[in-house]
Wavefront OBJ file of the C-alpha trace (Angstrom):
o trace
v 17.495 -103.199 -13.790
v 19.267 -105.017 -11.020
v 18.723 -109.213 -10.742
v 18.181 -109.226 -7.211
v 14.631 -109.932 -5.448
v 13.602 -106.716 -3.573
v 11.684 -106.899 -0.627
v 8.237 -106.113 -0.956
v 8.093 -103.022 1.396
v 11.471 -101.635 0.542
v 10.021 -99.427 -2.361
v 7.363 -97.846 0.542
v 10.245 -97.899 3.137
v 12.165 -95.484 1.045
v 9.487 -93.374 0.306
v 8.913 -92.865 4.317
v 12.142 -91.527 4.772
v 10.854 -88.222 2.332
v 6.986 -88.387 3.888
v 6.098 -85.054 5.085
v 8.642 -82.232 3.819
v 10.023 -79.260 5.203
v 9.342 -77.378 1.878
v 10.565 -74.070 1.421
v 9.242 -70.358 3.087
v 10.505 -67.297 2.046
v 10.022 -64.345 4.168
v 7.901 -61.957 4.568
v 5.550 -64.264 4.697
v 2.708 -65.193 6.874
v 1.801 -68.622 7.920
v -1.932 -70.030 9.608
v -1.533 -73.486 11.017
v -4.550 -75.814 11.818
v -4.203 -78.752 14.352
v -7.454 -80.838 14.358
v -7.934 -83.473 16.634
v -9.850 -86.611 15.787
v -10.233 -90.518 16.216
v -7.688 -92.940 14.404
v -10.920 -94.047 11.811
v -11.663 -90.730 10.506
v -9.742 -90.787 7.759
v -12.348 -90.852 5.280
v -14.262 -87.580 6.249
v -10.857 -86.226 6.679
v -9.457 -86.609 3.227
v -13.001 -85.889 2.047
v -12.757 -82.533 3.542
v -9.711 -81.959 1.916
v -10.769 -83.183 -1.547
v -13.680 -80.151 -0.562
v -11.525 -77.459 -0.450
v -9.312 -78.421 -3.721
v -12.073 -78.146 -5.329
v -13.205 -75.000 -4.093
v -9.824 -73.559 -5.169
v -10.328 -75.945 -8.374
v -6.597 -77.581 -7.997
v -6.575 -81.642 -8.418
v -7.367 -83.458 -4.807
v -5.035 -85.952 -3.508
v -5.247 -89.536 -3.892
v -7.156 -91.657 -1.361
v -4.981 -92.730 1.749
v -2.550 -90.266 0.885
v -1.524 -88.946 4.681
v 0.410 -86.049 3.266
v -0.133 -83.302 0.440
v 1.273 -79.879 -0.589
v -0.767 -78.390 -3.203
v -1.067 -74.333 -4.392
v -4.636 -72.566 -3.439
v -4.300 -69.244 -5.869
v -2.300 -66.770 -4.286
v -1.269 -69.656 -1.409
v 0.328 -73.144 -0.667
v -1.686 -75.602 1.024
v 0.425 -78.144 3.446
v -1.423 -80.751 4.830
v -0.823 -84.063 6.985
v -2.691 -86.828 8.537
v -1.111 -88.299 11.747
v -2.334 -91.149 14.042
v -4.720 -88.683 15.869
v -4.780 -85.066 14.416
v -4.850 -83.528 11.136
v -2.654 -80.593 10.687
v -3.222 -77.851 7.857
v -0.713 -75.166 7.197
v -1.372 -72.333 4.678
v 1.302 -70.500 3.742
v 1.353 -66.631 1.674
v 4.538 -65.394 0.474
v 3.935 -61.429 0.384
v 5.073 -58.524 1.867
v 2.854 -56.896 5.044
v 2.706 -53.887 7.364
v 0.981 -55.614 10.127
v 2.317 -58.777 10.885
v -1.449 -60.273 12.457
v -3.353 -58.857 9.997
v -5.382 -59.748 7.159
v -3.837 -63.519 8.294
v -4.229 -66.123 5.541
v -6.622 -67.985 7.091
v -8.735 -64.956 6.492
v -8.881 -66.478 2.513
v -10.110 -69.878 3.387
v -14.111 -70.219 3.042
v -15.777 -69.407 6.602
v -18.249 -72.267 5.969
v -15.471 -74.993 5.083
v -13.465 -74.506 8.310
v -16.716 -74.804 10.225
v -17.013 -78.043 8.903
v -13.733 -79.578 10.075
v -13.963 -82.805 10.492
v -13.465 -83.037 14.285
v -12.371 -80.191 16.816
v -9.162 -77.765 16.671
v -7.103 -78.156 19.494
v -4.234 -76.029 18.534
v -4.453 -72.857 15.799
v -1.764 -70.454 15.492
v -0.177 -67.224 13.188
v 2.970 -66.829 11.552
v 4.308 -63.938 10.674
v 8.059 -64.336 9.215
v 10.289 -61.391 7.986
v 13.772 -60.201 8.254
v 13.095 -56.618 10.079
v 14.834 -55.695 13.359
v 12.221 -54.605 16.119
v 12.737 -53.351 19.164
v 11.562 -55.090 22.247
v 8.610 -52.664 22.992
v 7.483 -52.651 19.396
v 7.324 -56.656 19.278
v 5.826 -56.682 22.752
v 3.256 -54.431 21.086
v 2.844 -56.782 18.557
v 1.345 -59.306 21.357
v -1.558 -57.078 22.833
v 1.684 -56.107 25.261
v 1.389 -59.521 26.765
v 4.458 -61.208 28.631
v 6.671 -62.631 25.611
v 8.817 -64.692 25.840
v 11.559 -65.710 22.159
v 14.930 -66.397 22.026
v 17.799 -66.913 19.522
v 17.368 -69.797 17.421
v 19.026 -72.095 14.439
v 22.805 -71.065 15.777
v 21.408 -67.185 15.833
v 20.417 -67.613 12.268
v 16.717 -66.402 13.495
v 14.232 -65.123 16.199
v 11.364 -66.499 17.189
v 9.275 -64.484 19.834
v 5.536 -65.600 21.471
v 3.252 -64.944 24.220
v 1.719 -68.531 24.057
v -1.902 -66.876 24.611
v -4.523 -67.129 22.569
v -6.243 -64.139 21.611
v -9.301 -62.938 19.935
v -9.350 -64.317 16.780
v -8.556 -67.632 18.670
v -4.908 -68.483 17.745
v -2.006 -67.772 19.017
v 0.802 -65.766 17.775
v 4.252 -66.533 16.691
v 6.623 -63.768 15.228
v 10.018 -65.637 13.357
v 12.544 -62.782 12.145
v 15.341 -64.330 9.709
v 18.490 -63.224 10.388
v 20.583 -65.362 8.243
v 18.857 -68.694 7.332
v 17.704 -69.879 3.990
v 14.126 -70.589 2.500
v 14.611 -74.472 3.929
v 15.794 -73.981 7.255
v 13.050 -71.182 7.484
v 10.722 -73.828 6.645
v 11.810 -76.393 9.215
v 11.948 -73.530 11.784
v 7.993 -72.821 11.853
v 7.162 -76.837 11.442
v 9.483 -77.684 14.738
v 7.779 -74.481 16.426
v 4.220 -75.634 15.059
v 4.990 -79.320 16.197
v 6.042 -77.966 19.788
v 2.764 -76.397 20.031
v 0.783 -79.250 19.071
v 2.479 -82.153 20.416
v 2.610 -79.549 23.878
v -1.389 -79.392 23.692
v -1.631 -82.895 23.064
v 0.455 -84.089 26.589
v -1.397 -81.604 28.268
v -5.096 -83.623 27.161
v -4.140 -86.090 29.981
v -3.347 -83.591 32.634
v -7.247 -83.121 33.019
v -7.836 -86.697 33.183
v -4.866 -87.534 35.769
v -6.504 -84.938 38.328
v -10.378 -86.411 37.808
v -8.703 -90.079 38.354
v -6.462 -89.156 41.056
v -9.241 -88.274 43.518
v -10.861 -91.874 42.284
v -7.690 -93.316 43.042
v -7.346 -91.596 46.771
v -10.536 -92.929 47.705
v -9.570 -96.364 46.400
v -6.417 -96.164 47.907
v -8.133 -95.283 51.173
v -10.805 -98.080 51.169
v -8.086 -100.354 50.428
v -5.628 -99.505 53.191
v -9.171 -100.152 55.276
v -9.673 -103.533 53.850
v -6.349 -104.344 54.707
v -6.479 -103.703 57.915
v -9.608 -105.584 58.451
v -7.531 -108.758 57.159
v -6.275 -108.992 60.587
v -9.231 -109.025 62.071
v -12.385 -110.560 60.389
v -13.036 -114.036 61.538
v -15.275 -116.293 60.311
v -16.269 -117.422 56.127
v -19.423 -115.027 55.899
v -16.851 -111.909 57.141
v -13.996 -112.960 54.616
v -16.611 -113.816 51.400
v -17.824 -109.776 52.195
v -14.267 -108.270 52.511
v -13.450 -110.352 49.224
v -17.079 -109.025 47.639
v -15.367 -105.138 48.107
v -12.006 -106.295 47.493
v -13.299 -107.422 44.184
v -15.339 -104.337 43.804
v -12.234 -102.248 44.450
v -10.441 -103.988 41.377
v -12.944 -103.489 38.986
v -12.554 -99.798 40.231
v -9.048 -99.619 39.235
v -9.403 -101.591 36.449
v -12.076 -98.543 34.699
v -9.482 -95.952 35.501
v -7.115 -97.433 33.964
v -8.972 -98.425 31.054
v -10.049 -95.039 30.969
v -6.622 -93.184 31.420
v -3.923 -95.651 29.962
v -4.309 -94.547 26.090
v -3.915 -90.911 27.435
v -1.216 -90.706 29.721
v 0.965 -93.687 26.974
v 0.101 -90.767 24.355
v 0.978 -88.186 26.976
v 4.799 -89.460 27.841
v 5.232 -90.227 24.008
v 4.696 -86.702 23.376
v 6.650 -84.711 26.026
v 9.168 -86.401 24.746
v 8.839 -85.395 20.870
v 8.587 -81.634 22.843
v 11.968 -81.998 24.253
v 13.429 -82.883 21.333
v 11.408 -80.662 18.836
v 13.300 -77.847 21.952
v 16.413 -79.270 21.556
v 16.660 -79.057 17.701
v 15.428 -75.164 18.204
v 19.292 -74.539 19.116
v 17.864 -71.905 21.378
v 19.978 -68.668 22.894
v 18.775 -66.092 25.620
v 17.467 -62.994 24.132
v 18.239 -60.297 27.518
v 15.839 -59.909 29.105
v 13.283 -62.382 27.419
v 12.565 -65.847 28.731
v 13.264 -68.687 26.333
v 10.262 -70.771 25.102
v 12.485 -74.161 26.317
v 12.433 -72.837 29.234
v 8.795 -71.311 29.264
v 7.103 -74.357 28.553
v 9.563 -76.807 30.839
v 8.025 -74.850 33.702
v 4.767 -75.349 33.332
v 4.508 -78.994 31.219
v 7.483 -80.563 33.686
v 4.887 -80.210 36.840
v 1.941 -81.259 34.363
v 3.951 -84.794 33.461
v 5.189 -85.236 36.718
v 1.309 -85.424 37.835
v 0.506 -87.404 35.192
v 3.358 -90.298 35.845
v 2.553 -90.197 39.589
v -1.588 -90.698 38.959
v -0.213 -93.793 36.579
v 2.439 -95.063 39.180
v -0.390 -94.847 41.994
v -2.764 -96.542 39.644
v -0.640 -99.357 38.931
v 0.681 -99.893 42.979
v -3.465 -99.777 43.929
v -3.835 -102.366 41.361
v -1.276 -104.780 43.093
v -2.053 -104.131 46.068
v -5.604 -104.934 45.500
v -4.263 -108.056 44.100
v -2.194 -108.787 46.968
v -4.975 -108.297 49.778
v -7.473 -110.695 46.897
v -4.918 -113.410 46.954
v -4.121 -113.329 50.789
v -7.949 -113.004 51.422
v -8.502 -115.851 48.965
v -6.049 -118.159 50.835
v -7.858 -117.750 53.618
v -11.124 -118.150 52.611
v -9.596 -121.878 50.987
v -8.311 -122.553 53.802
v -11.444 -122.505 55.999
v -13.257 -124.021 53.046
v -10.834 -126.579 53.225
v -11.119 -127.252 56.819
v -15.027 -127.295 56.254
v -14.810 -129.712 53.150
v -12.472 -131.683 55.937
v -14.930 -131.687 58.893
v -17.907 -132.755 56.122
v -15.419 -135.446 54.781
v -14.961 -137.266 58.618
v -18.828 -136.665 59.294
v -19.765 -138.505 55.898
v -16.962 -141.265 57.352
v -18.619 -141.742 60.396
v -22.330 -142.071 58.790
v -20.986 -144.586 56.643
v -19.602 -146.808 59.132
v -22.898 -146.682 60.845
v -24.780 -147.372 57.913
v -22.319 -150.604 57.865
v -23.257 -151.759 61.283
v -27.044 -150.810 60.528
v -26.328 -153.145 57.281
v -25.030 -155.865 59.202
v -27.501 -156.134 61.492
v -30.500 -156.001 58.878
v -28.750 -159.021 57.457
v -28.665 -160.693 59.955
v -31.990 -159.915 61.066
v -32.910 -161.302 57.327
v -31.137 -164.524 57.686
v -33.039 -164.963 60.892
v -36.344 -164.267 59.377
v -35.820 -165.794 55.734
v -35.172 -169.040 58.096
v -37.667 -168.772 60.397
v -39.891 -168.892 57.143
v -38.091 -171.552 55.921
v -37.991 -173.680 58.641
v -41.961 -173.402 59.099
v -42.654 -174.097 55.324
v -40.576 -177.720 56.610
v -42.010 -177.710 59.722
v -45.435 -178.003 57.694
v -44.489 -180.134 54.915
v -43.311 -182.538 57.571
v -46.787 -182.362 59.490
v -48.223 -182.907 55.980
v -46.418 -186.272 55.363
v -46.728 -187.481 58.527
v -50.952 -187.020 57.838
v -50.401 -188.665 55.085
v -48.747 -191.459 56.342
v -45.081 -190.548 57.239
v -42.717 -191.787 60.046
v -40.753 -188.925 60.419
v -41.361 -186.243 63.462
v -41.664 -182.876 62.186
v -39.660 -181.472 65.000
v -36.766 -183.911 64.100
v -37.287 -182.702 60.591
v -36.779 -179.015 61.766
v -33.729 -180.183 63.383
v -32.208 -181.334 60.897
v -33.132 -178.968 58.555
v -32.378 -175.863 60.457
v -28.417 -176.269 60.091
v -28.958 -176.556 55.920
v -31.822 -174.069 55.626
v -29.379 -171.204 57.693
v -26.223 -172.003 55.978
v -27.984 -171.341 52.665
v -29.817 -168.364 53.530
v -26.949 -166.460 55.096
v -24.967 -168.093 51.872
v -27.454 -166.807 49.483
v -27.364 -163.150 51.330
v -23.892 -162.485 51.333
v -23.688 -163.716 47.664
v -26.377 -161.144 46.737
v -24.476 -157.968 49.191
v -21.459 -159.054 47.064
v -23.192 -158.813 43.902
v -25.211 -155.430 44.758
v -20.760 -154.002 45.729
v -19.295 -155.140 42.126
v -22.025 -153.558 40.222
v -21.403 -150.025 42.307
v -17.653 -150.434 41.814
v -18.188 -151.060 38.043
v -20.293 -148.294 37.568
v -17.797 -145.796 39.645
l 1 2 3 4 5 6 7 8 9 10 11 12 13 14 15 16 17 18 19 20 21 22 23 24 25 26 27 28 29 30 31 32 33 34 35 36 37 38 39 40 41 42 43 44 45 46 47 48 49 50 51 52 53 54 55 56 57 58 59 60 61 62 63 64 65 66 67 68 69 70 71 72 73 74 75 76 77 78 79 80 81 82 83 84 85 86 87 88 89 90 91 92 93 94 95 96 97 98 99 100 101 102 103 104 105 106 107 108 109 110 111 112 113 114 115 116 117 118 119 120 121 122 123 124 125 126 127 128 129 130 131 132 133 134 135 136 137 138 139 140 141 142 143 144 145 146 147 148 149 150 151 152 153 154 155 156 157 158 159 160 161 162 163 164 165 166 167 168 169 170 171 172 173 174 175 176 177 178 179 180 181 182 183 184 185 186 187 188 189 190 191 192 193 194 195 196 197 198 199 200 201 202 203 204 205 206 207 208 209 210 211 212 213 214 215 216 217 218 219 220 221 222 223 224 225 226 227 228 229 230 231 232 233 234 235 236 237 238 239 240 241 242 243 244 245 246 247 248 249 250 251 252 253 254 255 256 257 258 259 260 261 262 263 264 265 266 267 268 269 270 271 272 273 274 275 276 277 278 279 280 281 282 283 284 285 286 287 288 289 290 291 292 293 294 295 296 297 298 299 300 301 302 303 304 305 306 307 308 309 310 311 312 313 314 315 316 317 318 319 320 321 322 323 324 325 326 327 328 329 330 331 332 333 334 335 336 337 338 339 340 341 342 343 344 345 346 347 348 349 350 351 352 353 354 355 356 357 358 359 360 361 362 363 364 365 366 367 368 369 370 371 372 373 374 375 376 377 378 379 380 381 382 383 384 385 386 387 388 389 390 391 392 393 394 395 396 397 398 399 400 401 402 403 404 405 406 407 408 409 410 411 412 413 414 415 416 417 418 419 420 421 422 423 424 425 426 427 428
């Protein structure tokens, strides 16, 4: 044992690197491959499935989480594997046949367990692999006499020849002559021809959903380019708050196709580009007078993705140009808010310089009164002690008096006013 620390993942790392084998085919043989698509959480039902059908054949089921297995069902080899979104099963019987699409394996699985796969088949497809030389009308034949198209393949080590239609058993068919390849290569031949098929279907889910949200986005795009040119236009707070109202209704527009179409057309590109390189690794050479499947399926998946980027690139220039029009729209709108909140400002100003005056005069007017009061309480206590006795005038006594009694009262009121301030400017 080695005296180093290993890294905690480098023991499931390793075992990555071997996830998911080739195996080994050996011709004649006929293959029936399953593609099932479903959500990333059903990976309990789909495992459960699988567990059914081991023990239908009685053969020990795979471990829980396992995401790949190879197992023997009698007379065939089971291949299974779980990936992010689809589940793909492969059966596999090494025999010799007359007809290459007949009696097909999946002919042995139970018709009641295949009706219960967990979630829908999206791509389903024959094999038939054997080393005999056919002419072109005989394997044309083979195909209902549909347009095939096959090519060279593996550095001419093997044929592969299709129609890409699916006929009426539901799959398709896929003949694979070796020529000079071994049970391995043989192997990774039909998984890179099954993976083109499926990962083909797969980018071609979004093509569906990039024409439904490219008429959504024309009208958007429309109703924008309208609301743009209104910009110039509108006058006035009410007009700008309702072009903002659709402006804002526009987003939220863009916002559900997007949120509707994003996880698609991500999945989409990720998987043209497994295609082209699943094509690439076919090593493919012209058969005369066939088309290659490279070729084949460039012509009509290239126009599909080039829909499906333009439908995201339109998305994604409505989106900032809704934001654009928002923002300039919303600058606006601040502006004569602003302009408002500054016309309210001088108007408050003004009333509060009035107020002022109106405050100075009712003090005033309240020194003049609290002293009028004043000065007749004196002018009465004066009359009083003159009843009872007194020298003194009253109306001297109001003379004199008045100076005091005024100083103090308009003292006493401007003390209080100064007061009443302080406690206002403490409690700000």
């Amino acid at each position: 044992m080695a005296a180093f620390k290993e890294h905690p993942l480098r023991e499931a790392l390793a075992a990555e690197m071997h996830a998911r084998p080739h195996g080994v085919i050996d011709a004649p043989a006929k293959i029936s491959y399953i593609a099932v698509i479903n959500d990333e959480t059903g990976a309990g039902a789909d495992q459960a499935h699988l567990s059914e059908l081991c023990q239908l054949f009685k053969v020990p089921a795979p471990p829980e989480g396992t995401t790949h297995f190879t197992g023997d069902l009698g007379p065939m080899r089971l291949k299974w594997e779980r990936h992010t979104e689809f589940s793909a099963y492969t059966f596999i019987l090494e025999a010799p046949f007359e007809q290459p699409f007949k009696d097909t394996v999946i002919e042995q699985i139970p018709q009641a367990w295949l009706q219960a796969l967990p979630g829908e088949v999206l791509v389903a497809s024959h094999f038939a692999m054997d080393s005999e030389e056919r002419a072109v009308k005989d394997v044309v034949g083979l195909f209902d006499n549909n347009t095939v198209v096959g090519a060279h393949v593996s550095n001419r080590r093997a044929m592969v020849w299709t129609d890409f239609q699916i006929h009426g058993d539901r799959f398709r068919r896929f003949l694979v002559r070796n020529v000079n390849n071994n049970h391995r290569a043989m192997a990774r031949l039909v998984q890179r021809v099954a993976e083109i098929e499926t990962y083909r279907s797969l980018t071609m889910l979004a093509l569906p959903l990039a024409r439904e949200a490219r008429e959504r986005v024309s009208v958007a795009e429309l109703e924008v380019s309208a609301s743009i040119a209104q910009l110039a236009v509108i006058e006035g707070v009410e007009g700008e708050q309702d072009l903002l109202a659709r402006l804002s209704a526009l987003a939220a527009e863009a916002e559900s196709v997007s949120a509707q179409t994003s996880y698609r057309f991500s999945a989409a590109l990720a998987y043209s580009e497994l295609v082209a390189r699943r094509l690439k690794e076919l090593r493919e050479e012209r058969i005369d007078g066939l088309q290659p499947m490279a070729e084949f399926i460039e012509r009509r998946l290239g126009p599909a993705m080039e829909t499906i980027e333009n439908v995201a690139k339109r998305l994604e220039s409505l989106s900032l140009r809704i934001a654009r029009a928002s923002n300039l729209l919303r600058t606006r709108v601040d502006v004569a808010l602003e302009g408002q909140n500054r016309d309210l400002l001088r108007s408050m100003d003004r009333r509060a310089k009035t107020q002022l005056r109106l405050q100075a005069t009712v003090e005033g007017l309240s020194v003049v009164a609290i002293s009028y009061y004043l000065l007749s309480l004196v002018s009465y206590l004066a009359k009083g002690a003159k009843g009872l006795g007194a020298t003194l005038d009253p109306f001297v006594a109001v003379v004199f008096a008045f100076p005091v009694v005024f100083a103090g009262v308009w003292f006493s009121v401007r003390r209080v006013r100064k007061s009443i301030a302080k406690k206002g400017d403490d409690a700000e």
